[in-house]
FIKOLZA-1660 file (N, C-alpha, C; in steps of 0.1 Angstrom, whole numbers, plus 5000, padded with zeros to 4 digits):
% residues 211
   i   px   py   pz ch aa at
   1 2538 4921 1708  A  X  N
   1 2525 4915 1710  A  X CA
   1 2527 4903 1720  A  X  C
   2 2516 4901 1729  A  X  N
   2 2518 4889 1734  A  X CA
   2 2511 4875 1732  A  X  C
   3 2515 4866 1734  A  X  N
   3 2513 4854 1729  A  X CA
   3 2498 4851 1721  A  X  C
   4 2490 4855 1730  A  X  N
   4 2476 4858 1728  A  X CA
   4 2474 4865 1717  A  X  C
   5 2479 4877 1715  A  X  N
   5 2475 4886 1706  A  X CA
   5 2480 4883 1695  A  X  C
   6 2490 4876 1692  A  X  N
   6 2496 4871 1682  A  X CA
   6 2489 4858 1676  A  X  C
   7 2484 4851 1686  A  X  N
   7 2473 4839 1681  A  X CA
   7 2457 4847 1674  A  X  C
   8 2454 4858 1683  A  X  N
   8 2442 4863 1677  A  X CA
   8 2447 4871 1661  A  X  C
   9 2459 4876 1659  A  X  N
   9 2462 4881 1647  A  X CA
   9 2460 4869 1636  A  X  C
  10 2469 4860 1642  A  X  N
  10 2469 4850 1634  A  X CA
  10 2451 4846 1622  A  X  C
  11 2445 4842 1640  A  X  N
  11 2433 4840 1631  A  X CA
  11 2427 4845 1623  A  X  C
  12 2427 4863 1626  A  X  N
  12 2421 4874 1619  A  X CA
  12 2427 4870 1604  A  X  C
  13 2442 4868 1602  A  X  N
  13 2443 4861 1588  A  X CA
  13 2441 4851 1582  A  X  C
  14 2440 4844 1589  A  X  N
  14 2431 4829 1585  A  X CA
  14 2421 4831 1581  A  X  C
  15 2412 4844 1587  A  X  N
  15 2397 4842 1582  A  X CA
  15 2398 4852 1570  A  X  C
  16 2405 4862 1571  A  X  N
  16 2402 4872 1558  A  X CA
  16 2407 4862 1546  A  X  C
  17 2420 4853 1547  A  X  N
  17 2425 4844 1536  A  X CA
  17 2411 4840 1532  A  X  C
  18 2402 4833 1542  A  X  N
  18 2392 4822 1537  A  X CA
  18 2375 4828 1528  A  X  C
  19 2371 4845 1537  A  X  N
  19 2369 4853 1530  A  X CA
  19 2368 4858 1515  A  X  C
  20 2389 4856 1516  A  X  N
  20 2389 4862 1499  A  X CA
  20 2386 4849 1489  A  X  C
  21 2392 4834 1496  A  X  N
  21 2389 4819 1489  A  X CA
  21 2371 4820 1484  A  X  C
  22 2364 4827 1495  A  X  N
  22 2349 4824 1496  A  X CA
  22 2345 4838 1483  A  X  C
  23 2352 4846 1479  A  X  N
  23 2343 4854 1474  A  X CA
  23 2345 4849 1455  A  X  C
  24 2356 4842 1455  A  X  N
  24 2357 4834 1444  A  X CA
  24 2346 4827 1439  A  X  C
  25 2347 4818 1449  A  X  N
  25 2334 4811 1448  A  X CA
  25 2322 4817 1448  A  X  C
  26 2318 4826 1459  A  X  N
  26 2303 4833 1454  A  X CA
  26 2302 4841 1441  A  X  C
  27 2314 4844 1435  A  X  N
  27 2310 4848 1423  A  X CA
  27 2305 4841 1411  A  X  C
  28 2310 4833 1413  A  X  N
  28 2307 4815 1405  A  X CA
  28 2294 4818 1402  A  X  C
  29 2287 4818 1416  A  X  N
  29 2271 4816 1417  A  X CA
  29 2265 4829 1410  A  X  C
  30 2270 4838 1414  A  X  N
  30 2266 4852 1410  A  X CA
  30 2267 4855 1393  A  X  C
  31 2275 4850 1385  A  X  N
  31 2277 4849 1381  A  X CA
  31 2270 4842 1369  A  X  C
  32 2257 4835 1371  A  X  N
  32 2249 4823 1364  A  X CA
  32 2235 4829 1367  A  X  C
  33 2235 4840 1381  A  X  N
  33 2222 4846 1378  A  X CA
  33 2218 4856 1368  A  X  C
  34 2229 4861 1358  A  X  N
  34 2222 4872 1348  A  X CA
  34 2221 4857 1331  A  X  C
  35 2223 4845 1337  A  X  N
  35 2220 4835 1324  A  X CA
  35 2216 4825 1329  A  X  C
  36 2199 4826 1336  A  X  N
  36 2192 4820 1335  A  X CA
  36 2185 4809 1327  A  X  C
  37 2183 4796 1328  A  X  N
  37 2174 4790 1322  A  X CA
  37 2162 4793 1318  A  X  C
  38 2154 4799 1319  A  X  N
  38 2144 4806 1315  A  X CA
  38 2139 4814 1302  A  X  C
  39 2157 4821 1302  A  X  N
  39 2154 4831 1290  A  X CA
  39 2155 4818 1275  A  X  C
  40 2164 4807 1283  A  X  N
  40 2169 4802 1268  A  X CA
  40 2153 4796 1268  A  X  C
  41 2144 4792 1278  A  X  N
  41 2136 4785 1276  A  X CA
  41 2123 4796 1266  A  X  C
  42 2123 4803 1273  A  X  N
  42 2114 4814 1261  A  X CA
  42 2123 4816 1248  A  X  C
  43 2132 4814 1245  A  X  N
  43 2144 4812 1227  A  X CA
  43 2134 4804 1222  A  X  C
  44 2133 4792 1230  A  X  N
  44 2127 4780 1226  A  X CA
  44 2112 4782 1218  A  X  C
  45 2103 4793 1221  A  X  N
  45 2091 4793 1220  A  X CA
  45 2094 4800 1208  A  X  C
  46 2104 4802 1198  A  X  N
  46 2106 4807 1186  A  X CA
  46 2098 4799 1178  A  X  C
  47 2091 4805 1164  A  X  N
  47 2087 4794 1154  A  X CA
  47 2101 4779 1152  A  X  C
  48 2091 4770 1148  A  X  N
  48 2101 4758 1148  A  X CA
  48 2107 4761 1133  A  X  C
  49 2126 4755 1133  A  X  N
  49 2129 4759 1124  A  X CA
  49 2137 4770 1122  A  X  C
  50 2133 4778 1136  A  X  N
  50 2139 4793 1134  A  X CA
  50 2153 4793 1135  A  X  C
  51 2167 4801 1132  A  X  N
  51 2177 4796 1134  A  X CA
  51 2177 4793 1152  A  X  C
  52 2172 4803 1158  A  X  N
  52 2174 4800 1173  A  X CA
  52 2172 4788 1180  A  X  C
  53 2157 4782 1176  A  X  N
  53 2162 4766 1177  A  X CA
  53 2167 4758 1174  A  X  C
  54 2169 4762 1159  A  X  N
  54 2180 4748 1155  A  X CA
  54 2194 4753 1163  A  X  C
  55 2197 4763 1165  A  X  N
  55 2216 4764 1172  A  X CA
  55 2215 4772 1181  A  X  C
  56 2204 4771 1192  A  X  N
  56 2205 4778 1201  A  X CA
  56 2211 4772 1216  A  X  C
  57 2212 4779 1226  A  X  N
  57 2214 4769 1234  A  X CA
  57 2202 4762 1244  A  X  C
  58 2205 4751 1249  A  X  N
  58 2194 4747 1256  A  X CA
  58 2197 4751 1275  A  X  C
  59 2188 4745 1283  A  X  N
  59 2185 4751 1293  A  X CA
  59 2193 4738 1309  A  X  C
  60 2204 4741 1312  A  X  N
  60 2209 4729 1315  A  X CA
  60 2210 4730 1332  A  X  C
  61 2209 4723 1341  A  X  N
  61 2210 4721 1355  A  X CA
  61 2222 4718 1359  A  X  C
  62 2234 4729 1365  A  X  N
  62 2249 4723 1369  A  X CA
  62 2246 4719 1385  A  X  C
  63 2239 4722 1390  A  X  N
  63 2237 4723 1402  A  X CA
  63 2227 4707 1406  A  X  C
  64 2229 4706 1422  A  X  N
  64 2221 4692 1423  A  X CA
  64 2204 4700 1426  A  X  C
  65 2196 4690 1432  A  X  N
  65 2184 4694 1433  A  X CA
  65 2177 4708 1438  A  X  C
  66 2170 4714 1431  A  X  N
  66 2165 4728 1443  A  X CA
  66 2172 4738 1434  A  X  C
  67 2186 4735 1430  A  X  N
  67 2191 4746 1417  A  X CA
  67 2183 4752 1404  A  X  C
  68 2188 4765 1405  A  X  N
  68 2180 4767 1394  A  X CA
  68 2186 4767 1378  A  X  C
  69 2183 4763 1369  A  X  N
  69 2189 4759 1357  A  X CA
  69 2195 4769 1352  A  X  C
  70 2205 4772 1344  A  X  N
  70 2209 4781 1335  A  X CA
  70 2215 4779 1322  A  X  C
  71 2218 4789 1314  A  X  N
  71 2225 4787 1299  A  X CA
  71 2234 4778 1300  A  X  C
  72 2232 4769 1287  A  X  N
  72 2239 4755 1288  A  X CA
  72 2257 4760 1282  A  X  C
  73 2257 4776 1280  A  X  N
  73 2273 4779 1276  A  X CA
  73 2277 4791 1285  A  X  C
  74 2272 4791 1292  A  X  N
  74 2272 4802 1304  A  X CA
  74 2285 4800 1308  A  X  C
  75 2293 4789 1310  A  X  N
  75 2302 4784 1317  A  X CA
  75 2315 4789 1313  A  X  C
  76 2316 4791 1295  A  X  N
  76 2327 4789 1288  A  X CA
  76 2335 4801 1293  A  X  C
  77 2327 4813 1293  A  X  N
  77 2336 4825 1295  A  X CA
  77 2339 4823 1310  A  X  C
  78 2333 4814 1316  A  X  N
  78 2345 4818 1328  A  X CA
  78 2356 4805 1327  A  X  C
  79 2352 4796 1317  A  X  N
  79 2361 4787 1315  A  X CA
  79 2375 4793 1308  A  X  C
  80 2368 4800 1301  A  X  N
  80 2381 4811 1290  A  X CA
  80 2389 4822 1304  A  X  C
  81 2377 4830 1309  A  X  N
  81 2390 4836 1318  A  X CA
  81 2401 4831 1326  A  X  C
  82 2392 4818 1334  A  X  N
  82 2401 4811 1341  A  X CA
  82 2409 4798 1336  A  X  C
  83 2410 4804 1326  A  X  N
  83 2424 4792 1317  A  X CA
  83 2419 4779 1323  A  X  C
  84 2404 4771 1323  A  X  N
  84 2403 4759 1326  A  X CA
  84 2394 4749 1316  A  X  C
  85 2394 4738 1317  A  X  N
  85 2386 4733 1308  A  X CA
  85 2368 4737 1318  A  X  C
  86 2362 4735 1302  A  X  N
  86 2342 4739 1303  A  X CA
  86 2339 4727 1317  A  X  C
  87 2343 4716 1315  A  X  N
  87 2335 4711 1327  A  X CA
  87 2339 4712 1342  A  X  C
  88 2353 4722 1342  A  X  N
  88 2355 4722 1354  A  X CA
  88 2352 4738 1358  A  X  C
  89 2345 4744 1348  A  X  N
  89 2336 4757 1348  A  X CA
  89 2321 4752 1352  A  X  C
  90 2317 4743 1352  A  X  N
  90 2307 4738 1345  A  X CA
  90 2302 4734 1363  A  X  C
  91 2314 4727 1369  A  X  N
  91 2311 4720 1382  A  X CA
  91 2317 4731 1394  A  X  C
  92 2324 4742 1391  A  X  N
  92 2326 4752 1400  A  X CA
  92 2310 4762 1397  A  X  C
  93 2305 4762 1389  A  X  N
  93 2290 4771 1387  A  X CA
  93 2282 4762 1399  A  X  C
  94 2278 4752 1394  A  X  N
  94 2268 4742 1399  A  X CA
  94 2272 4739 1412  A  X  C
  95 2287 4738 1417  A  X  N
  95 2286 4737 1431  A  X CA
  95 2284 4747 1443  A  X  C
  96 2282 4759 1435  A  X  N
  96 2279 4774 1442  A  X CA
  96 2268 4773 1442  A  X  C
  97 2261 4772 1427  A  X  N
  97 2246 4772 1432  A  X CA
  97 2240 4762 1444  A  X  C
  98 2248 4750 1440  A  X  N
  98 2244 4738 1451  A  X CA
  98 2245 4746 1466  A  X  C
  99 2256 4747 1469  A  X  N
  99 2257 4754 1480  A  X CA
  99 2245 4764 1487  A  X  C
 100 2244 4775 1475  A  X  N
 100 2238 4786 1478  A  X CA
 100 2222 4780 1482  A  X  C
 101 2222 4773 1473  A  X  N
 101 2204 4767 1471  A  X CA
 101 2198 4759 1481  A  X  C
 102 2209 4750 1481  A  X  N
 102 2206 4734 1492  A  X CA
 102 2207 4738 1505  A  X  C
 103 2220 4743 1511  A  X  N
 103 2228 4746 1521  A  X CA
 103 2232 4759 1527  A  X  C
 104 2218 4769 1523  A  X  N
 104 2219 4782 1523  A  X CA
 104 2228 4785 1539  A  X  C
 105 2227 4782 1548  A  X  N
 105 2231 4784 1562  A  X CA
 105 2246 4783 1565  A  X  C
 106 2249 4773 1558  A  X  N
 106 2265 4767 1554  A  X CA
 106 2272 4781 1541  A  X  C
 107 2264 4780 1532  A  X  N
 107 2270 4792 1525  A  X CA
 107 2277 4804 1534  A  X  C
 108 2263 4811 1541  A  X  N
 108 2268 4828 1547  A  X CA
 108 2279 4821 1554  A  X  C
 109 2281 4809 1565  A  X  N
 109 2290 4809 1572  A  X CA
 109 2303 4811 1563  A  X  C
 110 2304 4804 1555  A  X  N
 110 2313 4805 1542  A  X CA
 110 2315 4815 1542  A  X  C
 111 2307 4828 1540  A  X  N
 111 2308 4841 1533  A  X CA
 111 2313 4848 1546  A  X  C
 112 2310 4845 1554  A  X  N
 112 2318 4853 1568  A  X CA
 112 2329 4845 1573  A  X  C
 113 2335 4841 1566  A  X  N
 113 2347 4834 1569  A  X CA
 113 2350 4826 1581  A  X  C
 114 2340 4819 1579  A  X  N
 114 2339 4810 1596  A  X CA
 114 2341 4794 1588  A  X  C
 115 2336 4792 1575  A  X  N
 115 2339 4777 1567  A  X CA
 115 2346 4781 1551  A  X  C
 116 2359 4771 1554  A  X  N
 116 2368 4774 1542  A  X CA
 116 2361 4766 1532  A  X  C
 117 2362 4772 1518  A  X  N
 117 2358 4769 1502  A  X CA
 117 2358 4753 1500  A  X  C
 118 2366 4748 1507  A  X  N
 118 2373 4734 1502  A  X CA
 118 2362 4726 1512  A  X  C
 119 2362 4729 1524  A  X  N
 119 2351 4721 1535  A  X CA
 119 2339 4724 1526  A  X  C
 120 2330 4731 1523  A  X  N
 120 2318 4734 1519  A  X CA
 120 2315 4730 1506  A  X  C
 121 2329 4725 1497  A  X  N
 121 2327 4720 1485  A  X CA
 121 2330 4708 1491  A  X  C
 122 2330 4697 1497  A  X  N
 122 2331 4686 1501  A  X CA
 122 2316 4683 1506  A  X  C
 123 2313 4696 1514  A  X  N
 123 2300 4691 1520  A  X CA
 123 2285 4692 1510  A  X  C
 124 2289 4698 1497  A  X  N
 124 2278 4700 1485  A  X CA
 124 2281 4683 1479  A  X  C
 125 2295 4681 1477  A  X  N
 125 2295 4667 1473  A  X CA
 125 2291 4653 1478  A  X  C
 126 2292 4657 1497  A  X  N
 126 2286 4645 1506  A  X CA
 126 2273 4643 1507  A  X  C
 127 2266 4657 1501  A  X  N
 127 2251 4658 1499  A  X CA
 127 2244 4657 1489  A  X  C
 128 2250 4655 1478  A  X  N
 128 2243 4654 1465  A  X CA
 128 2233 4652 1462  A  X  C
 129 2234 4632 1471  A  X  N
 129 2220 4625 1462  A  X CA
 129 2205 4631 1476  A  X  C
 130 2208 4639 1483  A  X  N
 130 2199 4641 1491  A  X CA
 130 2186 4654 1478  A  X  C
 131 2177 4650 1481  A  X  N
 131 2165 4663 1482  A  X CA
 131 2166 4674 1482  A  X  C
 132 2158 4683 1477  A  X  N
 132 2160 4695 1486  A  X CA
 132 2158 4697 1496  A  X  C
 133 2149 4695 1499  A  X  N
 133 2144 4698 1516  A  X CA
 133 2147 4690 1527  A  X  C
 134 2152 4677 1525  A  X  N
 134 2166 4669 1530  A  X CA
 134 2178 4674 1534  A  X  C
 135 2180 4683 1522  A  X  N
 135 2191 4692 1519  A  X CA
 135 2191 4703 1532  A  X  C
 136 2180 4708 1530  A  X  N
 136 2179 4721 1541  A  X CA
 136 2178 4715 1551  A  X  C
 137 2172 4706 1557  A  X  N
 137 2171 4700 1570  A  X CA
 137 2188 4696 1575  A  X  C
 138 2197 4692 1566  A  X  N
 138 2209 4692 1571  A  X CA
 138 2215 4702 1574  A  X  C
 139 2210 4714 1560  A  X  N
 139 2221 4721 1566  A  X CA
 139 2220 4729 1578  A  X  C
 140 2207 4730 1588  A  X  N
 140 2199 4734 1598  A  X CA
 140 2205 4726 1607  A  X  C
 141 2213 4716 1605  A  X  N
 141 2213 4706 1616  A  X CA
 141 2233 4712 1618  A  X  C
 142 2236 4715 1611  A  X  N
 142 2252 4716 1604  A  X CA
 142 2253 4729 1609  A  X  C
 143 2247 4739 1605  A  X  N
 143 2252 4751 1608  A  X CA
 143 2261 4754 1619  A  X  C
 144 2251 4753 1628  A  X  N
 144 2256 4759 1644  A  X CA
 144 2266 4752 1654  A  X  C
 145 2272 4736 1638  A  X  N
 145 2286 4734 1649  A  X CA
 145 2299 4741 1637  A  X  C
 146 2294 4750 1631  A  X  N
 146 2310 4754 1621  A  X CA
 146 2315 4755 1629  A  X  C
 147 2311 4767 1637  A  X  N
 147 2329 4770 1650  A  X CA
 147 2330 4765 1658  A  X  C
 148 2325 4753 1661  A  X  N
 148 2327 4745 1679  A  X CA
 148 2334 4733 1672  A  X  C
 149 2332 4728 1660  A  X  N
 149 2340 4714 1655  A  X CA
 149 2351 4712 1646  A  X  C
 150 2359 4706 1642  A  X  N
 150 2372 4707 1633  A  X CA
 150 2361 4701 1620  A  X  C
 151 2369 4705 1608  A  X  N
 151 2363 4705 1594  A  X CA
 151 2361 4690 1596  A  X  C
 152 2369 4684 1601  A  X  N
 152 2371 4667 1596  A  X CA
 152 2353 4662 1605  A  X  C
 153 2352 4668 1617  A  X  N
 153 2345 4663 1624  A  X CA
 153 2332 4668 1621  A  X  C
 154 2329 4679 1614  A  X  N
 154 2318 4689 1604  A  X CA
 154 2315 4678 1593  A  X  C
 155 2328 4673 1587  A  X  N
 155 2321 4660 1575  A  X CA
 155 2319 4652 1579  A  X  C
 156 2323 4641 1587  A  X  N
 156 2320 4631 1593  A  X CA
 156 2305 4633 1600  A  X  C
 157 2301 4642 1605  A  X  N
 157 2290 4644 1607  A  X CA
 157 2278 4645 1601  A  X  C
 158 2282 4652 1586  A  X  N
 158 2275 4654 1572  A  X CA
 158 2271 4640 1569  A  X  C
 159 2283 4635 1569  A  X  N
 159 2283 4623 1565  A  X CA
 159 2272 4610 1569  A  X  C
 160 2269 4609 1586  A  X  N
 160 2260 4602 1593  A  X CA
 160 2250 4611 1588  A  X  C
 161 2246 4623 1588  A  X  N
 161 2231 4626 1591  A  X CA
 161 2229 4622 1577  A  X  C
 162 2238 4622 1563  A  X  N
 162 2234 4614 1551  A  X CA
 162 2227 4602 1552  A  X  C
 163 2233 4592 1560  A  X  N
 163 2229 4584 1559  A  X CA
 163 2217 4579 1569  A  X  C
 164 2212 4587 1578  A  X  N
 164 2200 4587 1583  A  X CA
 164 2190 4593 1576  A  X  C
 165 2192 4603 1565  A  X  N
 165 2181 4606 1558  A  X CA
 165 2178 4598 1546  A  X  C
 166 2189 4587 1542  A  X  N
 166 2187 4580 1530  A  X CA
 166 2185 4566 1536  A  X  C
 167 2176 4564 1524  A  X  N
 167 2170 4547 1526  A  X CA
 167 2180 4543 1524  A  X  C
 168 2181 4529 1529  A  X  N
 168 2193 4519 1530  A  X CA
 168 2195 4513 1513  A  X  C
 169 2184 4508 1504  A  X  N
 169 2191 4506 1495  A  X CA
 169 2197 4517 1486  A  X  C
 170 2194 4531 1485  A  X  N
 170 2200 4539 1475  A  X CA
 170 2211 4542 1484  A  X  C
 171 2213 4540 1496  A  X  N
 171 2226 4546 1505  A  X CA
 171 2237 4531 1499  A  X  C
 172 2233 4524 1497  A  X  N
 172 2243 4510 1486  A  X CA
 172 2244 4518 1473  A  X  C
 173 2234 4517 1467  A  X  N
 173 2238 4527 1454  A  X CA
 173 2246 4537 1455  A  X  C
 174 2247 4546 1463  A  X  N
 174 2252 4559 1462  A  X CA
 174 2269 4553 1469  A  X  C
 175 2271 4545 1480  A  X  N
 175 2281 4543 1481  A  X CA
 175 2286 4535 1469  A  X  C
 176 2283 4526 1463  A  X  N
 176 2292 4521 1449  A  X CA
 176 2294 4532 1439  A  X  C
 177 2285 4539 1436  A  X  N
 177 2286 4552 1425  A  X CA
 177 2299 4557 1433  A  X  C
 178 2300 4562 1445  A  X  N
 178 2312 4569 1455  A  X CA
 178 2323 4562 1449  A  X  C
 179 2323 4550 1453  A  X  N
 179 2337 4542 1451  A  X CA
 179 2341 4542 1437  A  X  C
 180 2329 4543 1428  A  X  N
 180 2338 4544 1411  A  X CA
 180 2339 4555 1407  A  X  C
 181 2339 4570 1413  A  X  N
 181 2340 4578 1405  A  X CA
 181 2353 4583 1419  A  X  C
 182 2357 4578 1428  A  X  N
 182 2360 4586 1441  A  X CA
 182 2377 4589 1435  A  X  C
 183 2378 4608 1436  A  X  N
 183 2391 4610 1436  A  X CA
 183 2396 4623 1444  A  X  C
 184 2407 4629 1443  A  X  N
 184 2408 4637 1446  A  X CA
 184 2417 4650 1434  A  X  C
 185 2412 4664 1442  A  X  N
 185 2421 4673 1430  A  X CA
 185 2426 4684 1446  A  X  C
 186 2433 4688 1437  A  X  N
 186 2440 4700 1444  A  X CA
 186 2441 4709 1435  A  X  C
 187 2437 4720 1438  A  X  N
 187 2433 4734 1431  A  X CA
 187 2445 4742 1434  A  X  C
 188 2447 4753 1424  A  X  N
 188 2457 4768 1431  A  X CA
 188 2450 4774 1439  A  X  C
 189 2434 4774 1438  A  X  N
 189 2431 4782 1449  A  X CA
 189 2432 4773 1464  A  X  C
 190 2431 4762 1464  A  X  N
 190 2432 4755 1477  A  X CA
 190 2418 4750 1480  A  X  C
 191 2408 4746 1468  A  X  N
 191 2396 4742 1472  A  X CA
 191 2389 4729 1479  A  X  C
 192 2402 4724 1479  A  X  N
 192 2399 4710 1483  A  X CA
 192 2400 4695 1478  A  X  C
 193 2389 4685 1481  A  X  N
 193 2388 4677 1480  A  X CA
 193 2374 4669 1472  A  X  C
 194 2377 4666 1469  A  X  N
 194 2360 4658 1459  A  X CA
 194 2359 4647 1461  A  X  C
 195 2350 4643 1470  A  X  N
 195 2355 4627 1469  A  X CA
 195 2337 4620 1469  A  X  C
 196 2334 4610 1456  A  X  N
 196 2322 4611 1454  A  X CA
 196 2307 4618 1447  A  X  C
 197 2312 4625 1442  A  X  N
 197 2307 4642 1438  A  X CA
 197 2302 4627 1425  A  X  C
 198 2287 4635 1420  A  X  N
 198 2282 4631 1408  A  X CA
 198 2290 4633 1394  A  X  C
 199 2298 4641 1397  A  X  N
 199 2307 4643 1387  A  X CA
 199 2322 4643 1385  A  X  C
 200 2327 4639 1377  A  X  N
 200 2339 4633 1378  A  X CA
 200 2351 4641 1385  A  X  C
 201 2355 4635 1396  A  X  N
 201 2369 4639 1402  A  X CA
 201 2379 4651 1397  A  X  C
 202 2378 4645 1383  A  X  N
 202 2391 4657 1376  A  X CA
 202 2384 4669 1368  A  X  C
 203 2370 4672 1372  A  X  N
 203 2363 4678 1365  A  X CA
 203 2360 4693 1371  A  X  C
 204 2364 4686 1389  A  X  N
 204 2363 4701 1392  A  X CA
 204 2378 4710 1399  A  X  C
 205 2389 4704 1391  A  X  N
 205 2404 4707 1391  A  X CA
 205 2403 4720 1385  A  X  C
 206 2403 4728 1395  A  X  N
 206 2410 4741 1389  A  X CA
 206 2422 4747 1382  A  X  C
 207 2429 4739 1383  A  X  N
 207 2441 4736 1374  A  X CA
 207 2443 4728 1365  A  X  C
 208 2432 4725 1359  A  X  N
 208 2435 4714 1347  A  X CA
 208 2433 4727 1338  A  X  C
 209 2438 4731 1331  A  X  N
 209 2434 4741 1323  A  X CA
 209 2438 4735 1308  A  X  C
 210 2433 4746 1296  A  X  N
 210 2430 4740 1285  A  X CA
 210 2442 4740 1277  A  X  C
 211 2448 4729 1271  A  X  N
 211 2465 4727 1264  A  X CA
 211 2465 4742 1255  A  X  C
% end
């Protein structure tokens, strides 16, 4: 092969790697749609008293805004298959849906192997405190530089239009919430980084798994 052809091989494996990273993840999401919030919410409409209310589950939101709720134990069995602890089941669900929901445009690219797992879960984290339809307006603005810009320069970019869509005092708020919860994990799958996420740092370690 020549030089060329061996750079285009190259990439072809870079993208199917990021492909197989991405279909992990969409299963996450996929995964939460047959345990919907809804059904637990009609449980609810049992006589009061019934055992279903007293020890049923209730109807819980893993995902940021625009998400749709689901079973508050929905999580465990993928916590059990993937030898991890429930809340880092809990924040791999919620950040698919996030993705899928908020950032639908940023997802497919994901899904066609053009943005790796670990960039797109950074960029559900750098968007949190945004709206939904905040949300979508970003990710409309984001899309169409995945392949013309390097990941670093994709978040940094995330990053500014955050802070043009948020008012200046919750953009203080949300930067001190940043700084006290700010960490980082490294996954086996290679998912990245979390830095600021509503939820704790070591919560969405794919390798913390259960003693």
């Amino acid at each position: 092969m020549t030089s060329a052809q061996t750079v285009d091989v190259m990439l072809s494996a870079r993208r199917r790697a990021w492909m197989a990273e991405a279909e992990e993840f969409e299963l996450a999401a996929h995964f939460a749609d047959p345990h919907p919030g809804e059904a637990v919410e009609q449980q609810q409409q049992q006589p009061a008293g019934s055992a279903v209310v007293l020890f049923g589950e209730k109807s819980v939101r893993l995902g940021y805004d625009g998400t749709p709720e689901v079973a508050e134990f929905a999580s465990l069995e993928i916590a059990a298959a993937l030898n991890i602890i429930r809340e880092a089941a809990d924040c791999l669900i919620g950040d698919a849906l996030s993705l899928r929901h908020r950032l639908p445009l940023l997802w497919q690219k994901m899904r066609d192997g053009f943005l790796r797992v670990g960039v797109a879960w950074t960029l559900v984290a750098k968007t949190a405190s945004l709206p939904l339809q905040q949300a979508l307006q970003l990710d409309r603005e984001l899309a169409p530089l995945v392949e013309g810009v390097s990941s670093y320069r994709l978040v940094a970019t995330a990053e500014g239009l955050v802070l043009e869509l948020t008012p200046a005092e919750q953009a203080q708020d949300d930067y001190e919430r940043a700084q006290a919860s700010r960490g980082v994990w490294i996954g086996q799958s290679g998912f990245g980084v979390s830095d600021g996420s509503k939820r704790p740092a070591q919560a969405c370690d794919l390798d913390h798994t259960e003693p």
